[in-house]
C-alpha positions as CSV (number, residue, x, y, z in Angstrom):
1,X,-11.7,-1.5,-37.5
2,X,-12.4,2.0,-36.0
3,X,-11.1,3.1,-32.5
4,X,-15.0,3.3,-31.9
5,X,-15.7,-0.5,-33.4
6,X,-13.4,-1.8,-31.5
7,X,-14.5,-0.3,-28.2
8,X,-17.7,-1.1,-28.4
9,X,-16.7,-5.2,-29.3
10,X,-15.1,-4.6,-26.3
11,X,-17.7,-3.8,-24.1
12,X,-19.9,-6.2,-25.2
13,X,-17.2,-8.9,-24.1
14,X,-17.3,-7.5,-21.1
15,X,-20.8,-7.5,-20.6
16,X,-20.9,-11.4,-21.9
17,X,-18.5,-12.2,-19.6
18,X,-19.2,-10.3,-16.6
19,X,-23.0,-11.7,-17.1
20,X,-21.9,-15.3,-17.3
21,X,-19.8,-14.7,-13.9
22,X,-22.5,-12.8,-12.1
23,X,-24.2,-15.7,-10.8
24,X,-21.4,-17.4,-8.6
25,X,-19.6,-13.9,-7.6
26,X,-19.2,-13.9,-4.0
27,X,-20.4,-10.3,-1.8
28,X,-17.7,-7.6,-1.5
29,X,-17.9,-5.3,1.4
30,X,-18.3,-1.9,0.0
31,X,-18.5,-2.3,-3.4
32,X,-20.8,0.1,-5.2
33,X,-22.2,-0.8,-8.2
34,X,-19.8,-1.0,-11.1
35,X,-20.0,1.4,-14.1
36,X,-18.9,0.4,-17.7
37,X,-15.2,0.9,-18.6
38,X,-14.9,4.4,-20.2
39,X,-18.3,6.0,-18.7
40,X,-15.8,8.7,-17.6
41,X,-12.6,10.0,-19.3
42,X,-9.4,8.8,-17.8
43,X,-8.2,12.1,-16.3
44,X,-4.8,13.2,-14.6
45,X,-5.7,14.8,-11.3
46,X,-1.9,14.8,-9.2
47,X,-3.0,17.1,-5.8
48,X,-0.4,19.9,-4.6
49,X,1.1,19.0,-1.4
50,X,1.6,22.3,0.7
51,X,2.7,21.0,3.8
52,X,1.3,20.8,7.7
53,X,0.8,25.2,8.6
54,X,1.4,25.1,12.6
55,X,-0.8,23.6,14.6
56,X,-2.7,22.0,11.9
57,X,-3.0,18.5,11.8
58,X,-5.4,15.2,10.9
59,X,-8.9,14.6,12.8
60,X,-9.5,11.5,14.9
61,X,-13.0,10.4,16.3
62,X,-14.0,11.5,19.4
63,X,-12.3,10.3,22.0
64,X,-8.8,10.3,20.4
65,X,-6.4,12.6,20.2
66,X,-3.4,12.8,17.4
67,X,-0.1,13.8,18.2
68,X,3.4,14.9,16.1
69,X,5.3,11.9,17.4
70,X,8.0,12.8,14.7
71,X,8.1,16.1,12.1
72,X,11.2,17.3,9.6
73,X,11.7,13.7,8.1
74,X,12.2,13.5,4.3
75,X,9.2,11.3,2.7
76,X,9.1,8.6,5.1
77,X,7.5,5.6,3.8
78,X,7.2,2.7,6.1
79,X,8.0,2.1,9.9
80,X,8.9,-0.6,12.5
81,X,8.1,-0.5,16.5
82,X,10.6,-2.2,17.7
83,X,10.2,-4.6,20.5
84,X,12.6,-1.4,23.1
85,X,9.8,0.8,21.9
86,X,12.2,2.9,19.4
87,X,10.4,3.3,16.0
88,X,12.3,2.9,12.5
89,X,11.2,4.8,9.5
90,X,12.4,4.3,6.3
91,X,12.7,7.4,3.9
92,X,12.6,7.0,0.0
93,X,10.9,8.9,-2.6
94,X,10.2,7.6,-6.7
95,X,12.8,8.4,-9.3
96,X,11.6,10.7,-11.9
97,X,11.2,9.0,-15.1
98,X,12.8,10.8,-18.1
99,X,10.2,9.4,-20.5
100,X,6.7,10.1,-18.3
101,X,4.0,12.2,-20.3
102,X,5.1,15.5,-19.1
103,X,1.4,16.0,-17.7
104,X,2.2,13.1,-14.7
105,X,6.0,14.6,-14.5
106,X,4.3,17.9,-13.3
107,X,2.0,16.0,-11.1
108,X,4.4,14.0,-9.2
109,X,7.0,17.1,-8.9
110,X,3.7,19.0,-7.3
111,X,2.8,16.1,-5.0
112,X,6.3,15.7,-4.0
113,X,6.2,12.4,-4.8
114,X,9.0,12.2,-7.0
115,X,12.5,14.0,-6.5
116,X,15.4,13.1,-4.4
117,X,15.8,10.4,-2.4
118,X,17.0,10.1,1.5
119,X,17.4,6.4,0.8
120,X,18.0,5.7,4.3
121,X,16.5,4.3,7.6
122,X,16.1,6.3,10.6
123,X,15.7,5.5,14.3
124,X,13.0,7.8,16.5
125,X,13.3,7.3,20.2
126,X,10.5,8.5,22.7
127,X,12.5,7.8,25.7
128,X,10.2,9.6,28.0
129,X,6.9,7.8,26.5
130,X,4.9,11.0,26.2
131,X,4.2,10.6,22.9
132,X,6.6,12.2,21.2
133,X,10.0,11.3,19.9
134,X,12.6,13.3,21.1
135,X,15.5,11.8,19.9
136,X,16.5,10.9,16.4
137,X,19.5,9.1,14.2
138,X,20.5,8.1,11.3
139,X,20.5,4.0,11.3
140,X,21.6,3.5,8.0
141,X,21.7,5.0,5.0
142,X,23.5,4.4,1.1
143,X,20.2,2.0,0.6
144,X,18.5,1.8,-2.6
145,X,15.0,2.7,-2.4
146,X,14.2,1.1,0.9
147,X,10.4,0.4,2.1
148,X,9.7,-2.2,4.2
149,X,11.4,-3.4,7.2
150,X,10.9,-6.6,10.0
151,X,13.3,-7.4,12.8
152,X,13.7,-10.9,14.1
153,X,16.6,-13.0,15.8
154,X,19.4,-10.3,16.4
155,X,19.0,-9.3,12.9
156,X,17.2,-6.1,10.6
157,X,15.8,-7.0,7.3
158,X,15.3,-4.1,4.6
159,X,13.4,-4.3,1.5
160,X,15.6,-2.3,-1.2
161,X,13.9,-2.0,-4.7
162,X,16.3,-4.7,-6.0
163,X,16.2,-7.0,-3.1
164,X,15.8,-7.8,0.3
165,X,19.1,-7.8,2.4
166,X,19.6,-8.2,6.2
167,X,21.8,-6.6,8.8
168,X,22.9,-7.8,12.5
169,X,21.1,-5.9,14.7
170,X,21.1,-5.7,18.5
171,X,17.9,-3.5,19.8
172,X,18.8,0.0,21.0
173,X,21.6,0.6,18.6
174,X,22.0,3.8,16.8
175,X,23.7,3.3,14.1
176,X,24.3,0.2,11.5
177,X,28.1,0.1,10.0
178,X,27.8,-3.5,9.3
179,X,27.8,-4.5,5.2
180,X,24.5,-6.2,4.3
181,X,23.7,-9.9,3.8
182,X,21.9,-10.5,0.3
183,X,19.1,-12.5,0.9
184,X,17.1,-12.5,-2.7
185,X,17.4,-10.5,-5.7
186,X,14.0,-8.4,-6.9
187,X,12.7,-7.1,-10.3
188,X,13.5,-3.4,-9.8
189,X,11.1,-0.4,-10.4
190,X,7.9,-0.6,-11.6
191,X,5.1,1.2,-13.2
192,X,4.4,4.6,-11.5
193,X,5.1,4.0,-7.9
194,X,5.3,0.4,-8.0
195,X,9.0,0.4,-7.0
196,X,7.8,-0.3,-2.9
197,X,8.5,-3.5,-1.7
198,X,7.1,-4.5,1.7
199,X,7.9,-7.3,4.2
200,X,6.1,-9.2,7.1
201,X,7.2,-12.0,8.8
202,X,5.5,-14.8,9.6
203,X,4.5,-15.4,13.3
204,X,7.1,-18.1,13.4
205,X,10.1,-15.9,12.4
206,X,11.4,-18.6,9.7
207,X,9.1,-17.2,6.9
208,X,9.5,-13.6,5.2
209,X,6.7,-12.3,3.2
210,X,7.9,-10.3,0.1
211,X,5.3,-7.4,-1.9
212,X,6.2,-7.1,-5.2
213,X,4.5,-4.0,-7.5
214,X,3.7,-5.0,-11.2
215,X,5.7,-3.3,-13.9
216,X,3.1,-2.0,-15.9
217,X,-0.8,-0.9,-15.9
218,X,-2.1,-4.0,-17.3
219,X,0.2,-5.9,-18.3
220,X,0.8,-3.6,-21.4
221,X,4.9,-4.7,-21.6
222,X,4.1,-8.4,-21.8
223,X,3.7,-10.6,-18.9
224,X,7.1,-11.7,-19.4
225,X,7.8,-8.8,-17.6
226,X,5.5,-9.6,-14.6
227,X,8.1,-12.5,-13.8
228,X,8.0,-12.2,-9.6
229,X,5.7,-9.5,-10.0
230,X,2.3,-8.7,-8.7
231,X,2.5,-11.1,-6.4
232,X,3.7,-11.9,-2.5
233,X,6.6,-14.8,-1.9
234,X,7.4,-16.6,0.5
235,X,11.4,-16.3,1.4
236,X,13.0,-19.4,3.9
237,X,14.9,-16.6,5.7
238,X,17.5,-19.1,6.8
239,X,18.1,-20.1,3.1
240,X,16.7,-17.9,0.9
241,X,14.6,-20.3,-1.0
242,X,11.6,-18.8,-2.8
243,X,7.9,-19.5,-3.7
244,X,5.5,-18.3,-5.1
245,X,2.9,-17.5,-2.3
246,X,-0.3,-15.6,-4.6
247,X,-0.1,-13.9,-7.5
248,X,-2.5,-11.6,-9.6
249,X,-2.3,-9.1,-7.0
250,X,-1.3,-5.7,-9.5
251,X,0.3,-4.1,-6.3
252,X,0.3,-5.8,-3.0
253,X,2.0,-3.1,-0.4
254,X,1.0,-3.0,3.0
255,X,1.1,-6.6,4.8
256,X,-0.3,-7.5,8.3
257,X,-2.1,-10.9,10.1
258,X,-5.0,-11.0,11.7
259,X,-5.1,-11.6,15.3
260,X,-7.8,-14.1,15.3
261,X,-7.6,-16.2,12.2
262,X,-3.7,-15.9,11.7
263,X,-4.6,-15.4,7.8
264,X,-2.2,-12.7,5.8
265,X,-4.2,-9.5,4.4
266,X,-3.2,-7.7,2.3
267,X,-3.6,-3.8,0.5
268,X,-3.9,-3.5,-2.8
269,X,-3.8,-1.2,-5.6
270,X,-5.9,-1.7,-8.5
271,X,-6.0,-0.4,-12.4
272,X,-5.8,2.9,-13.7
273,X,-7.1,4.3,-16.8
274,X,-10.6,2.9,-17.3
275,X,-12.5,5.5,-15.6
276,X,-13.7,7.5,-12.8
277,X,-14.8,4.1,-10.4
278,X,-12.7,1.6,-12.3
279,X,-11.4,-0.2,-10.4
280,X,-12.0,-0.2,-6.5
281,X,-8.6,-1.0,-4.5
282,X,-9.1,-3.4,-2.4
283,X,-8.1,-5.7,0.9
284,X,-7.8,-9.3,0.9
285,X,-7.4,-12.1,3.4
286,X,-4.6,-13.8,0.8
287,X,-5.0,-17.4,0.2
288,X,-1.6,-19.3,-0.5
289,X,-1.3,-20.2,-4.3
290,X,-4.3,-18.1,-5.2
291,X,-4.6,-16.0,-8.5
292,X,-6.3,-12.7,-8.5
293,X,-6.7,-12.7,-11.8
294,X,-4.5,-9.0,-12.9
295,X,-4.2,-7.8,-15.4
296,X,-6.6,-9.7,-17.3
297,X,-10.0,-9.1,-14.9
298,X,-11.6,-7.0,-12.2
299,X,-14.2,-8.2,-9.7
300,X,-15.4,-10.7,-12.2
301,X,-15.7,-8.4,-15.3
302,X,-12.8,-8.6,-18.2
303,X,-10.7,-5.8,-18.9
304,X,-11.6,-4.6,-22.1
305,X,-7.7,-3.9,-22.4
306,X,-7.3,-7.9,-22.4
307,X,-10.7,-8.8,-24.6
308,X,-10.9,-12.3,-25.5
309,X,-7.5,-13.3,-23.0
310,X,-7.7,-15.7,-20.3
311,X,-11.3,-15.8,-20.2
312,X,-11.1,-19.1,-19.0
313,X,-9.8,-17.6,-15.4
314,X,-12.9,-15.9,-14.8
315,X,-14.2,-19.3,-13.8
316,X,-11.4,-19.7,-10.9
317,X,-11.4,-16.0,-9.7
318,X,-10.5,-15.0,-6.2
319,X,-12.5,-12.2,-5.5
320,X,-11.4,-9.3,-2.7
321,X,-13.2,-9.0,0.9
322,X,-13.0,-5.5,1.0
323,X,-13.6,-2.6,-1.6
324,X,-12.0,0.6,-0.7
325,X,-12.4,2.8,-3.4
326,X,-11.7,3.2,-7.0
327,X,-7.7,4.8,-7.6
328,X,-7.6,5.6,-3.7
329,X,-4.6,3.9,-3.3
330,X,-4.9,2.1,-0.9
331,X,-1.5,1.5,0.5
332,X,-1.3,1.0,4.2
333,X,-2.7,-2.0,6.5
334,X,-2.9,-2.9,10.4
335,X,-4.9,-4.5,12.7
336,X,-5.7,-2.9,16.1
337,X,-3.7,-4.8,18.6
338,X,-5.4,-3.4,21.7
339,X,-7.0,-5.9,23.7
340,X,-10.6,-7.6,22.2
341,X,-9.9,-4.8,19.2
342,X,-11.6,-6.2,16.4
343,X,-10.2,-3.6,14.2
344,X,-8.6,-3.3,10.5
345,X,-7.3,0.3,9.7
346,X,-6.3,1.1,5.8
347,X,-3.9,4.1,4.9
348,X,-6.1,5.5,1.2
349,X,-2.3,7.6,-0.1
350,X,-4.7,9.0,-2.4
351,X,-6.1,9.4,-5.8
352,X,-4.5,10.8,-9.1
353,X,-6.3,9.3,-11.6
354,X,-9.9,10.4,-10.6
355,X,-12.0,14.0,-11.7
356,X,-12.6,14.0,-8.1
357,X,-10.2,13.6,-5.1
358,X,-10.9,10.3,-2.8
359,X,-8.5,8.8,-0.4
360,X,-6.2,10.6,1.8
361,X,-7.7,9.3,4.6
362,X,-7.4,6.4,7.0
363,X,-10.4,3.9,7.1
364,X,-11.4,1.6,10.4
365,X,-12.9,-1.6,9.3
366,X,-14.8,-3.9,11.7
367,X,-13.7,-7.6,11.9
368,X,-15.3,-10.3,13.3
369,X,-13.9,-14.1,14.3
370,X,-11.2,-12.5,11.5
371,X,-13.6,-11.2,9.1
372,X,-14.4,-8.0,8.1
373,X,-18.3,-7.6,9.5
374,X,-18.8,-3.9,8.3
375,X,-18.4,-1.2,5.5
376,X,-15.2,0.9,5.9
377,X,-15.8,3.9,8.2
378,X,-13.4,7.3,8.1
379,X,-10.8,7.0,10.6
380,X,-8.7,9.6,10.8
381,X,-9.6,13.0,8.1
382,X,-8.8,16.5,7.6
383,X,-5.1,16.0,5.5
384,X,-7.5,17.8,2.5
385,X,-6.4,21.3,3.0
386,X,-8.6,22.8,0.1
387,X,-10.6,20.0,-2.8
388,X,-11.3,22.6,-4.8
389,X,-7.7,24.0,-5.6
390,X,-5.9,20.7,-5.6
391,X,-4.4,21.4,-2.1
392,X,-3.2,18.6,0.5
393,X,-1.4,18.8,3.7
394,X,-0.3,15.2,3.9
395,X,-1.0,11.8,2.0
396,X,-0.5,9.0,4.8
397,X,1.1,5.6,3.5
398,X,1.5,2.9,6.0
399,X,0.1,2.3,9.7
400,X,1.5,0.2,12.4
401,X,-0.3,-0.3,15.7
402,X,0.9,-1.1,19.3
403,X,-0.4,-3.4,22.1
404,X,-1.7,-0.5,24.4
405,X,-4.2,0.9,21.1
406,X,-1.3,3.5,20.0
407,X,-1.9,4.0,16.0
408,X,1.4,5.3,14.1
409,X,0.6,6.7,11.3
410,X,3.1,7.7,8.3
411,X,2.7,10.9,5.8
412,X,5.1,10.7,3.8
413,X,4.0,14.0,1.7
414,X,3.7,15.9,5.4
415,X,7.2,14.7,6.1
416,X,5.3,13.3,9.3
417,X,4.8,10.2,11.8
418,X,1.6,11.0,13.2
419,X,0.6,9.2,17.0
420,X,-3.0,8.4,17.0
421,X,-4.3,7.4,20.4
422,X,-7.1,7.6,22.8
423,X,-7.5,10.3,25.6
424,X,-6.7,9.7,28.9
């Protein structure tokens, strides 16, 4: 059979089964219609990250105003606010990979996604509270790839690529000298930038949630490999017993409740290489023990990359709340924690796998009684320094909010912890 044959077989799967689906799939905020697989050429599109010129920096809404809380750091990725008020960052950056198509080696060398690697946590004190930290140390470094961070009963949990550790930890502390206590092993790596992993902890402290990135596209290494992958579990952080919490999710990274229904959301990442608008990212209010159906569907249409596999899933498929964008990457997720906010806010890193740039932005979506009510609306803008020559300032990655409406927001390519707030 031709490339061509096959293709169109294919599609027409698609089409049958996407039909047969139609009639019980439930509304997605912001989803657009959806085009076929391969209406566009798959295209490599990595932006060139030139850095914040003085005095530059992202747009709020009226009525805010954003402020450097923290310049000079080397690809932060994630941050805590700790309970004192200081603010941890972690700083890691993706290993270049020998064998990538030398097209995407370029790419990420340009975006300054790949290169070296701080591999360390570092603590950024505002002592005066005006907004911008003037003091800042190295907490702890030697780590391995370290992303996400929560702090609970005297002690500091990392998520390293390999596994999540913990450290004692007594607030206002500069420095950790302190070996780590293993708490699980993880699957390290992962395809492209899929080596994050993120944590949350459950409102109870006993519970730690764990992201875990998929190895692959699609699946295209066997799901053997997928073991503990593309999923969240659930870690007894007294024990370190493990389950399973949902699965399906290609790459789960930021985390966060909501205030009102106490449900975990979550940021995903969905598949590359199908197309301009295939397939939207997405947020979803996770349900424990669900499947969302990667690698083998999207939004209730098969992947012509998994034709004929698992079709029988399609029946049971949990569906996202929230499109965001096809390859936007969306990365980042917090809710606003100011007083009768009713607020999600979504870090897009950014697009690389798209004729046209989309992302690098931060969305506000409305909630209500814990649901998002609304289409996404731009948040904060302006880290696009020039569309037409490739050119970005920043790419921001993670957001974490504060009980008096302060929004933190990393950029990891700026090298930056932007302070988002509203004017006095």
């Amino acid at each position: 059979m031709t490339k061509t044959a096959f293709l169109h077989l294919a599609l027409a799967s698609t089409m049958i089964a996407g039909a047969a689906y139609a009639q019980t799939t439930p509304k997605v905020i912001g989803l657009s219609p959806q085009p076929e697989p391969y209406a566009t050429e798959s295209v490599i599109n990595h932006p060139r990250t030139i850095g914040w010129p003085e005095g530059r920096k992202p747009v709020a809404p009226r009525g805010y105003e954003v402020v450097k809380f923290a310049g000079g750091l080397d690809y932060p990725r994630q941050a805590l606010l700790l309970p004192n008020g200081d603010v941890l960052v972690s700083e890691a950056r993706t290993k270049p990979k020998l064998d990538a198509d030398p097209e995407v080696q370029r790419g990420q060398a340009l975006s300054k996604t790949t290169g070296y690697s701080a591999n360390r946590l570092t603590l950024l004190r505002d002592a005066d509270r005006d907004g911008v930290a003037e003091q800042r140390f190295v907490l702890r470094d030697g780590l391995n790839q370290p992303f996400g961070m929560q702090y609970a009963n005297g002690r500091l949990y990392v998520a390293n690529t390999d596994g999540v550790v913990s450290f004692p930890y007594k607030l206002g502390q500069t420095r950790i000298t302190d070996a780590p206590r293993p708490l699980i092993s993880l699957p390290a790596g992962g395809y492209n930038n899929h080596w994050t992993r993120n944590l949350l902890l459950s409102p109870d402290g006993r519970t730690l949630y764990v992201s875990v990135g998929s190895a692959s596209n699609v699946g295209e290494y066997g799901m053997d490999e997928e073991k503990r992958r593309a999923a969240i579990l659930a870690v007894d952080v007294n024990t370190g017993r493990e389950r399973l919490y949902a699965s399906g999710l290609r790459n789960p990274v930021g985390m966060a409740w909501a205030p009102t229904s106490g449900t975990l959301w979550t940021a995903v990442n969905e598949r590359d290489e199908i197309g301009d608008d295939i397939s939207p990212d997405y947020l979803v209010g996770v349900r424990e023990g669900g499947f969302y159906v990667w690698p083998y569907s999207y939004y209730g249409k098969q992947d012509p990359r998994h034709v004929n596999e698992r079709r029988d899933l399609l029946a049971t498929t949990l569906m996202p709340d929230v499109a965001v964008g096809a390859h936007s990457a969306a990365l980042g997720i917090a809710f606003d924690k100011a007083p009768d906010a009713q607020m999600a806010y979504v870090a897009r890193h950014g697009s690389w796998n798209r004729s046209s740039f989309l992302g690098y932005d931060v969305l506000a979506v409305p909630f209500t009684q814990g649901r998002p009510s609304a289409e996404p609306q731009p948040f904060l803008t302006g880290f696009v320094a020039d569309a037409k020559k490739g050119d970005v300032y920043g790419r921001p990655v993670s957001i974490q909010t504060r009980e008096d409406g302060a929004i933190f927001v990393v950029d990891d390519a700026g090298d930056t912890v932007w302070l988002v707030r509203r004017k006095a």
